[in-house]
C-alpha positions as CSV (number, residue, x, y, z in Angstrom):
1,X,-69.2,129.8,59.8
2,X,-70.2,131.3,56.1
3,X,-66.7,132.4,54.4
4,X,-67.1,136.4,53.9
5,X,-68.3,137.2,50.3
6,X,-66.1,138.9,47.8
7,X,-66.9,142.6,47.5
8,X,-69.0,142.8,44.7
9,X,-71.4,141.3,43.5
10,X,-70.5,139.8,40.4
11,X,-67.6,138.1,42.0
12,X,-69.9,137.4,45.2
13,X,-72.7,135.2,42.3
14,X,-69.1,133.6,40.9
15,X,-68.1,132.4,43.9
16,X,-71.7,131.2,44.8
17,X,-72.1,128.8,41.5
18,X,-70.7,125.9,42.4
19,X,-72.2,125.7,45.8
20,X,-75.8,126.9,44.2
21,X,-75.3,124.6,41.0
22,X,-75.4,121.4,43.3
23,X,-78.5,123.0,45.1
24,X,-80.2,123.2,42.1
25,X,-79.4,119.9,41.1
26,X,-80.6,118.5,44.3
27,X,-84.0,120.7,44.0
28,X,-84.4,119.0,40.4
29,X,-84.0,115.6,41.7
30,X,-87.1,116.0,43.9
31,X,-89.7,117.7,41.9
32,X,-93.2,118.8,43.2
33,X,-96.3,119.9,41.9
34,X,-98.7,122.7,43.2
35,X,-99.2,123.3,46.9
36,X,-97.1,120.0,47.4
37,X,-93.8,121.2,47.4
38,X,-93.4,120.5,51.0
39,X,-90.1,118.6,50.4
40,X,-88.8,121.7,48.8
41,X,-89.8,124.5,50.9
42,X,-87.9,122.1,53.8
43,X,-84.7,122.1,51.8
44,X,-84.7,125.9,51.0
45,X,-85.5,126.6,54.4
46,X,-82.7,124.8,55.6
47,X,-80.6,126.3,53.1
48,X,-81.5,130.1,54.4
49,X,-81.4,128.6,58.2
50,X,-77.7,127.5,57.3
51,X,-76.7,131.0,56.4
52,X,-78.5,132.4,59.0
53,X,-81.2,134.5,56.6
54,X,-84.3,135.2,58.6
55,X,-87.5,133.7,57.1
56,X,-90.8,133.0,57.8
57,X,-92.5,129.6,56.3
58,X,-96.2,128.7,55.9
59,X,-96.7,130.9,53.1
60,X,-100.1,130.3,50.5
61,X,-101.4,127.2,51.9
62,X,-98.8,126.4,53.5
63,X,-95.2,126.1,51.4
64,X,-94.4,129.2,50.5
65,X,-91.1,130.9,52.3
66,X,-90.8,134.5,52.8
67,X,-87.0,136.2,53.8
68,X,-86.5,139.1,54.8
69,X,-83.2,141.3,54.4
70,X,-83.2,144.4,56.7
71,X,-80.9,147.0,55.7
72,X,-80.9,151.2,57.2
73,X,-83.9,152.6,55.4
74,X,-87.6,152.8,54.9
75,X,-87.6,150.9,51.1
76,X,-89.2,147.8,50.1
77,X,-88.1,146.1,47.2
78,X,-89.5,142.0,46.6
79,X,-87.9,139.4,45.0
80,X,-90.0,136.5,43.5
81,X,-88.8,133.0,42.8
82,X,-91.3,130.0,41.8
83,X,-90.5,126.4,43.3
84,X,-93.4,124.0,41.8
85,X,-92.6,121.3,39.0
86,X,-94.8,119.8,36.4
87,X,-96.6,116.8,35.9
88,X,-94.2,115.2,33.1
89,X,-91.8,112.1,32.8
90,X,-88.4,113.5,32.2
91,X,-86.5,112.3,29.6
92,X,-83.3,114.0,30.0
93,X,-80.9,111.6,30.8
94,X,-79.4,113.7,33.2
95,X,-77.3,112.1,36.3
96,X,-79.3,114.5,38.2
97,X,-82.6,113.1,36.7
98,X,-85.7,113.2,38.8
99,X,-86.1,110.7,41.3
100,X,-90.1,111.1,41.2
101,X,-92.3,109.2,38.1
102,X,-94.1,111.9,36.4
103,X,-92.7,114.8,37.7
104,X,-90.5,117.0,36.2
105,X,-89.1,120.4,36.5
106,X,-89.3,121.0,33.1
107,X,-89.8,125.0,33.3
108,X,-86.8,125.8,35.3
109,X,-88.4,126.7,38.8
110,X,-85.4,124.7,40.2
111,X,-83.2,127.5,38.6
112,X,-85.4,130.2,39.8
113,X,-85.1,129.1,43.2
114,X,-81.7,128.6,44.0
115,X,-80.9,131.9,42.2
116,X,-82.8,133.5,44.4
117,X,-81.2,131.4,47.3
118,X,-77.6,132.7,46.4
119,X,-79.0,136.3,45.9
120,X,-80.6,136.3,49.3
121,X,-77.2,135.2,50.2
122,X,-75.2,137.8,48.7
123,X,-77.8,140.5,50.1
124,X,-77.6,139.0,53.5
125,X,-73.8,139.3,53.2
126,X,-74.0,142.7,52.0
127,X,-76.9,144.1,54.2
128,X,-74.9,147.0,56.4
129,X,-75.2,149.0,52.6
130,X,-78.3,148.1,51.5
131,X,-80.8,151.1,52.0
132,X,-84.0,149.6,52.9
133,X,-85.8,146.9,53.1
134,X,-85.2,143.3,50.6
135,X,-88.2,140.6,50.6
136,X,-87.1,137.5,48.8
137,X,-90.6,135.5,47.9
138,X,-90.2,131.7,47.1
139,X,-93.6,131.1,45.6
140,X,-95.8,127.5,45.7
141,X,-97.8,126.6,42.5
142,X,-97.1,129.1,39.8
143,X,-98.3,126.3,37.1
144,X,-101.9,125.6,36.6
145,X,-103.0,127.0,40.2
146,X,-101.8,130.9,40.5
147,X,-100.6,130.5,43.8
148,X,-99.1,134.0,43.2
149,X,-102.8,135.6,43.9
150,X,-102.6,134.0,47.4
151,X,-99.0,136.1,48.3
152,X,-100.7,139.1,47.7
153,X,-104.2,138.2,49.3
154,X,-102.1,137.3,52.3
155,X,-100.6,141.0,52.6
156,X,-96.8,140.1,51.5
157,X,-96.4,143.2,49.2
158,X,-98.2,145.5,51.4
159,X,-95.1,147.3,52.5
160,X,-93.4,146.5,49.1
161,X,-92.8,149.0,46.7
162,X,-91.5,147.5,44.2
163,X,-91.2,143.6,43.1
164,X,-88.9,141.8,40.5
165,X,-89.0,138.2,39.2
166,X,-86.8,136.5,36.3
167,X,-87.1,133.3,34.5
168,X,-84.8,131.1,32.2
169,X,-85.5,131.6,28.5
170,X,-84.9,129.3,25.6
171,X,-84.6,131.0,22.3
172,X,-82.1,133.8,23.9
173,X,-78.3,133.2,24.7
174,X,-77.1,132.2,27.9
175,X,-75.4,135.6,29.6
176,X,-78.1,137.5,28.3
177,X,-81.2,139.5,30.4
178,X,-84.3,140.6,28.0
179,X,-86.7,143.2,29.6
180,X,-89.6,144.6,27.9
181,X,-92.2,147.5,29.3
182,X,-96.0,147.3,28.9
183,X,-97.5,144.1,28.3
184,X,-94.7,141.1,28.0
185,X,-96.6,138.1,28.6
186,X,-100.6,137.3,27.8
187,X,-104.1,136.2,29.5
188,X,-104.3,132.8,30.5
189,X,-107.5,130.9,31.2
190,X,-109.2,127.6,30.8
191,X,-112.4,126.5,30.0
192,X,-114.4,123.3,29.5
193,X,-117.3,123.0,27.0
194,X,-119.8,120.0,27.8
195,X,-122.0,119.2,24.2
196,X,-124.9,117.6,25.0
197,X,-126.4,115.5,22.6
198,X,-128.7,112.5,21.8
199,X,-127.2,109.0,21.9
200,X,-128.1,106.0,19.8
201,X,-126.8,103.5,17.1
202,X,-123.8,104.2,14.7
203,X,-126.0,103.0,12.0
204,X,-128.6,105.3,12.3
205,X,-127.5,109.0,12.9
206,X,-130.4,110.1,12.4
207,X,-132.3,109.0,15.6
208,X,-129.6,110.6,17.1
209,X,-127.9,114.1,17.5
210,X,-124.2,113.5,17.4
211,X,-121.9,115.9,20.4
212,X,-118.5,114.6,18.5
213,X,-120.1,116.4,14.8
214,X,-120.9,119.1,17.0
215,X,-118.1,119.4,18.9
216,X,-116.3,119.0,15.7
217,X,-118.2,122.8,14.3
218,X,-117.3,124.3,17.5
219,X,-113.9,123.7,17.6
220,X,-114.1,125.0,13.9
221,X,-115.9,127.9,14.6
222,X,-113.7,129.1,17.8
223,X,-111.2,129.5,15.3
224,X,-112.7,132.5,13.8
225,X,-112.5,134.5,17.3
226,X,-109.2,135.4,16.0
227,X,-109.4,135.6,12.6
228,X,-112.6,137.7,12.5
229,X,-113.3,139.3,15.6
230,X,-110.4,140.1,16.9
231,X,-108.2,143.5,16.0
232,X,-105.0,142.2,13.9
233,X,-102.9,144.3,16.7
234,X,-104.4,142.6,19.1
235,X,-103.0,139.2,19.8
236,X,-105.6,136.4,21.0
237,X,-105.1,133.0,20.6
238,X,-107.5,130.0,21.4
239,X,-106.5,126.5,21.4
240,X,-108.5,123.9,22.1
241,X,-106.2,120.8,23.6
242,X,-108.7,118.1,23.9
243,X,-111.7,116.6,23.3
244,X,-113.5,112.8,25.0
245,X,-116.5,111.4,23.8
246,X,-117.5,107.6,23.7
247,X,-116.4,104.3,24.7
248,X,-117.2,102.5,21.6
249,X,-117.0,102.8,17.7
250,X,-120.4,102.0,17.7
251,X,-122.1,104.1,19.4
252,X,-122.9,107.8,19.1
253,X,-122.8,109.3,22.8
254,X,-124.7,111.3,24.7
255,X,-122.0,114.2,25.3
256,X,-118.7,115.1,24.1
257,X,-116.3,117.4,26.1
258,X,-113.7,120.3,25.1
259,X,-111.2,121.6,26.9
260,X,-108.7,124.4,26.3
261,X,-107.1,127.4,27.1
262,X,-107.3,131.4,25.5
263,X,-104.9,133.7,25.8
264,X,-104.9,137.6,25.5
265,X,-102.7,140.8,25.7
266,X,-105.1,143.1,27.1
267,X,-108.4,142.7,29.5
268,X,-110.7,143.9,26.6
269,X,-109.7,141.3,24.8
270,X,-109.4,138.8,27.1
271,X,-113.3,139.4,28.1
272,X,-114.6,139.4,24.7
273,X,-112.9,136.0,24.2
274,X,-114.5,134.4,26.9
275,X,-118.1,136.0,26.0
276,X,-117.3,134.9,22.1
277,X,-116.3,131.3,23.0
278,X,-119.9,131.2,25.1
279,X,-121.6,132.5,22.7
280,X,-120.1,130.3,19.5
281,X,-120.2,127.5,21.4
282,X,-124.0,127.8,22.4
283,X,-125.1,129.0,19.2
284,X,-123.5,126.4,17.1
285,X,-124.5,123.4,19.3
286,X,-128.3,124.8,19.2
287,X,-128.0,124.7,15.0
288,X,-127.3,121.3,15.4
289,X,-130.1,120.5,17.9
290,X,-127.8,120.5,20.6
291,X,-126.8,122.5,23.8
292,X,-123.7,123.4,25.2
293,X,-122.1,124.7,28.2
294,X,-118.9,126.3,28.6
295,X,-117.2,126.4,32.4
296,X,-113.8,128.2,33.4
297,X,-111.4,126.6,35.7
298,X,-110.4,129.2,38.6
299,X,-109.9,132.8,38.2
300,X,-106.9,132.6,35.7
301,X,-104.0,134.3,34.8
302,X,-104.1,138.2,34.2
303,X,-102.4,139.7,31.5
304,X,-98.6,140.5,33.2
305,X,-97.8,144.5,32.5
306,X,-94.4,145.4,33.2
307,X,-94.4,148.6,34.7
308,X,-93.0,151.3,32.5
309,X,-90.6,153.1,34.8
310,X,-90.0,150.1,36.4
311,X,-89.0,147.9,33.3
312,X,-86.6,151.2,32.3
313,X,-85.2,150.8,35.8
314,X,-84.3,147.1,35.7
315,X,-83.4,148.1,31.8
316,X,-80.5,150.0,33.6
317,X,-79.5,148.1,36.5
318,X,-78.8,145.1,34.1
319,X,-77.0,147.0,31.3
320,X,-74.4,148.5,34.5
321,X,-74.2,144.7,35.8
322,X,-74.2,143.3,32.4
323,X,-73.0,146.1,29.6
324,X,-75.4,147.1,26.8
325,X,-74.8,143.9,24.5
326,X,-76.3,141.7,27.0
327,X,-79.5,143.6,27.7
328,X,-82.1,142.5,25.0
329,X,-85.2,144.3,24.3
330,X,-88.3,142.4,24.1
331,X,-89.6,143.7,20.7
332,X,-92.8,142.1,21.5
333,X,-95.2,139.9,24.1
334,X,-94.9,136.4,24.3
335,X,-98.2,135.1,24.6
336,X,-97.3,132.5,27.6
337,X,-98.8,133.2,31.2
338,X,-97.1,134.1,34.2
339,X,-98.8,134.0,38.0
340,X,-96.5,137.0,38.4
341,X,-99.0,139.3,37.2
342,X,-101.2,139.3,40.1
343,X,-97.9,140.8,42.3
344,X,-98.0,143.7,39.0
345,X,-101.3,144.5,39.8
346,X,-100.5,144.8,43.2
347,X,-97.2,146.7,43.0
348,X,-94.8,148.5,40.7
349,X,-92.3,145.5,39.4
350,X,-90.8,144.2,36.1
351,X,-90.7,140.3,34.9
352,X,-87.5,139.8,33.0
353,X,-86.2,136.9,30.9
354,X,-83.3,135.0,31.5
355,X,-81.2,133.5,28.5
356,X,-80.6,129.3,28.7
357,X,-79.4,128.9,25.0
358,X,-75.9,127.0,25.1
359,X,-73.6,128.3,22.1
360,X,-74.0,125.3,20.1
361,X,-78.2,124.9,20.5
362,X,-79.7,124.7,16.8
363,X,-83.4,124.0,18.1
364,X,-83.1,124.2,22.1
365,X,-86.3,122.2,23.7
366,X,-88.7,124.3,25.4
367,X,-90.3,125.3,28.3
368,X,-92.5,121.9,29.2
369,X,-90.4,119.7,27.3
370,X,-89.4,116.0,28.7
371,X,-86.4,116.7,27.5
372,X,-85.7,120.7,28.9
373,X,-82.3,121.5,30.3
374,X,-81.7,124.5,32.8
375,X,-78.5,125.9,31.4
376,X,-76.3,126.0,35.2
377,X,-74.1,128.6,33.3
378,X,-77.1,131.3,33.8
379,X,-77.1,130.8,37.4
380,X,-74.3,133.8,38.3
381,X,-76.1,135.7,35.9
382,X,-79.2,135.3,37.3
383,X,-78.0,135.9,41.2
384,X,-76.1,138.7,40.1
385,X,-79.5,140.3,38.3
386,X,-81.4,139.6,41.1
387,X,-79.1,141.3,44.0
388,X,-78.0,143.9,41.9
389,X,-81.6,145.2,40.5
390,X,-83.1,144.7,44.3
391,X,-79.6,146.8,46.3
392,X,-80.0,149.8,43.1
393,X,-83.8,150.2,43.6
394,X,-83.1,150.8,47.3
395,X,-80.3,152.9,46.6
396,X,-82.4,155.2,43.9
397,X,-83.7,157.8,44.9
């Protein structure tokens, strides 16, 4: 039988740590990638079974968990945690290391989702007072595969009516909560340009048309998308992160491929990007007697907008939990991409960031590092956002 929480809610996340720090390090040990976090979704299953939290599993192809926290009220308010790792070889040295070759949860979904365990905990705990209705998401796939879009195809936020998510932050201190309003977070797609060329002997080029020269104008070329076409005070990036051609340094080859990614802060830009990275990369490849195709991977990421009243809202419910000198603006998007955006589309919500910087961090490694830490000392601070923003937007008129 659970021991009854402590009466608030700060002391109810303080009380939580220890028992939600070892859950976290247990979720880090077994890291999973996209739509195979089955071992996951088993343990926080069992972890919301043990407390006896009502959930539903199954969720977007098949590993997402949805609980649900009924309280007196008509009010919907969603909570969103992701659970996927990445495919990287941690180097960490951790004692809680990754027991799995290759993957890594080097972006702090481990974090996310035992904070979200401990809030659904204190919310379960405190669910005669709460004034509605709390969903608490625990999302498959948010890296790469947007396995956000297939909550909200499935009709998860249909009855929601508002939705919050958080995520650990490098680069801001540990105790602190940054929320923004507008745009926070860019665009993300990915494409794949195929050159087509001619091939033929290293010696003589000129029986042959050349897809890594080619490839080697494009990539020059892309880069005046932002320089040149694009509005100063509107950010774009493009970034093109590989390139394969050939098996031999004697050889020119038939075809050279590009990939990369683009990222935007509004769906005007993020359009025109795509048409101008078509239309340089065609263009330029025909100059030099050569085609090109360019392909997208999947429908992307949107641009994430914070909704205005709703980023004020959580803006207020973290400076009562927190005090003003923890709350951080966000003075300006960071061009990084978030799945979260399709739920912001869907429903009112805000996406807030969650300070990880220790103290003594000089140059903290980032998100997608070998060698990221998830600072445990966030973890009452993130339960105590979480519960607290999801029991004052029921209790708001």
């Amino acid at each position: 039988m659970d021991t009854p929480m402590p009466t608030s809610i700060k002391s109810a996340a303080a009380a939580l740590t220890p028992e939600i720090r070892a859950l976290r390090h247990e979720l880090h040990q077994h890291p999973e990638i996209r739509f195979e976090e089955h071992w996951t979704s088993g343990r926080i299953a069992a972890y919301l079974t043990e407390h006896g939290i009502p959930h539903t599993c199954g969720h977007a192809k098949g590993t997402g968990i949805v609980a649900t926290i009924s309280g007196e009220g008509n009010r919907c308010v969603a909570l969103r945690a992701d659970m996927d790792a990445l495919e990287i070889q941690e180097e960490t040295g951790l004692p809680y290391a990754s027991t799995i070759p290759e993957r890594m949860h080097a972006c702090g979904h481990d974090g996310h989702s035992s904070m979200l365990c401990g809030a659904a905990r204190i919310l379960w705990e405190r669910r005669a007072q709460l004034a509605g209705t709390v969903k608490c998401i625990f999302q498959p796939a948010e890296e790469i595969a947007a396995g956000g879009r297939f909550i909200v195809e499935e009709g998860i936020l249909d009855d929601v009516d508002a939705v919050f998510a958080q995520h650990c932050w490098p680069g801001l201190p540990c105790g602190s909560v940054a929320i923004g309003t507008g745009p926070v977070m860019a665009s993300a797609d990915f494409f794949r340009i195929t050159v087509q060329g001619k091939g033929g002997h290293g010696a003589n080029p000129g029986a042959a048309i050349d897809p890594v020269v080619v490839s080697a104008h494009i990539i020059t070329a892309l880069q005046s998308i932002v320089s040149r076409e694009t509005d100063p005070w509107s950010s774009v990036v493009v970034s093109v992160a590989r390139i394969a051609s050939g098996f031999a340094s004697n050889i020119i080859p038939d075809t050279a491929v590009m990939e990369g990614t683009f990222r935007a802060l509004s769906p005007e830009s993020r359009q025109h990007t795509l048409e101008a990275i078509t239309r340089i990369a065609s263009h330029v490849a025909q100059a030099f007697r050569a085609s090109a195709t360019v392909e997208t991977e999947g429908p992307g990421y949107p641009v994430l907008i914070n909704d205005v009243a709703m980023g004020e809202f959580a803006q207020s419910a973290a400076r009562k939990a927190f005090g003003t000198e923890q709350l951080i603006p966000v003075t300006h998007p960071y061009m990084t991409a978030e799945d979260f955006a399709y739920y912001l589309q869907k429903v009112p919500g805000a996406f807030l960031f969650l300070g990880n910087d220790t103290p003594e961090a000089t140059d903290p490694p980032s998100l997608h590092s070998p060698r990221f830490v998830f600072n445990d000392a966030a973890l009452p601070v993130g339960m105590e956002s979480l519960a607290t923003i999801a029991e004052e937007f029921l209790s708001t008129p």
